[in-house]
C-alpha positions, 0 to 999 in steps of 0.5 A: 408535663412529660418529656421526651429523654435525649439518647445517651448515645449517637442514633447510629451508635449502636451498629450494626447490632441497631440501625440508625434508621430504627433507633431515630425513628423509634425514639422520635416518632414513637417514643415522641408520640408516646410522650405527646399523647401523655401529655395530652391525656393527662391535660390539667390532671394533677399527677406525679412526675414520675411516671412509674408511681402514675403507672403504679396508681392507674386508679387513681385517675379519672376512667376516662384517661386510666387506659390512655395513660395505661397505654402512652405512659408505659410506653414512655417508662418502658423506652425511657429505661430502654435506651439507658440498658444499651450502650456504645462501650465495649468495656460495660457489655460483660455482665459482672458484679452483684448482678452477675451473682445474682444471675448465676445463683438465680438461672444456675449460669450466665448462658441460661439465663439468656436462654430463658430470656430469648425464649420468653421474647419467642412465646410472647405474642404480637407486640410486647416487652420481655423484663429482668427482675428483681423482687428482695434481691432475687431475679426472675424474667417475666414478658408484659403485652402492648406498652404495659409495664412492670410498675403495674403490678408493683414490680420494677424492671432492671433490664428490658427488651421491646420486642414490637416489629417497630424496634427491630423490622427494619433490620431483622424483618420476622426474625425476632430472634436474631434481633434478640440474639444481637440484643445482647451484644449491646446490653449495658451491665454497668446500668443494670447493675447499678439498677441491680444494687438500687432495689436489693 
């Protein structure tokens, strides 16, 4: 049995970068209908809790729910480590430590690895996520479509960003890379970097 995680923050905590409206539709309805609809899917099926080894051996289950779980369950490991890469204080919103150096040596500068982030959130089509990765210590961004996650292709995400219209229409309209741009305003590097430390 999947659960749906509680937000580490108030729905309306990231403003006005997020909206309130947004973040606790995003988190009830669709995160909840993801979680709802695992849950159902996998029913008497014996699977592992953790959602990113379920996601990494999609095979391994019966045919008939490998594209449910597929779809809800990377929904669910996705918005799971998308709410704790936000947050409310202002004192863990500057990229710093082993994963600033990492940036720097990987991107060549802070700013240009943003550059390239907003640009993979601008060419991926239709609905999807855009990933910080780490592979043996070493960075690189890659976008994934619909609710597909890293965890796939044996990778793991350090960062996220979703960029389906349900994260973002309800301030930003069409303009995704507004919505982007803000992200940035929010992004929690104390987690990051903790991500960071745990696979390198």
């Amino acid at each position: 049995m999947f659960n749906l995680p509680d937000l580490p923050y108030a729905y309306d905590a990231l403003e006005p970068y997020i909206d309130e409206k947004t973040m606790r539709i995003h988190h009830t309805k669709h995160h909840g209908g993801y979680v709802a609809k695992l849950n159902d899917a996998v029913g008497n099926v014996s699977v592992s809790d953790d959602i990113e080894e379920v996601l990494r051996n999609l095979s391994d289950l019966p045919q008939a729910i490998q594209n449910t779980v597929r779809n809800n369950g990377g929904g669910h490991a996705n918005h799971s480590l998308f709410w704790t890469i936000m947050t409310t204080e202002s004192a863990t919103r500057n990229v710093y430590g082993d994963v600033a150096s990492a940036i720097s040596r990987d991107f060549g500068d802070f700013e240009n690895f943003k550059k390239e982030f907003a640009m993979e959130a601008m060419r991926r089509f239709g609905s999807g996520w855009i990933w910080l990765l780490t592979d043996k210590g070493k960075l690189s961004i890659m976008s994934t479509p619909n609710q597909d996650n890293p965890a796939m292709d044996g990778k793991t995400p350090i960062l996220g960003l979703d960029v389906w219209e349900h994260a973002y229409y309800l301030l930003y309209q069409n303009r995704r890379a507004d919505y982007v741009e803000q992200f940035f305003h929010v992004i929690n590097w104390e987690a990051v970097q903790t991500n960071y430390q745990c696979l390198s």
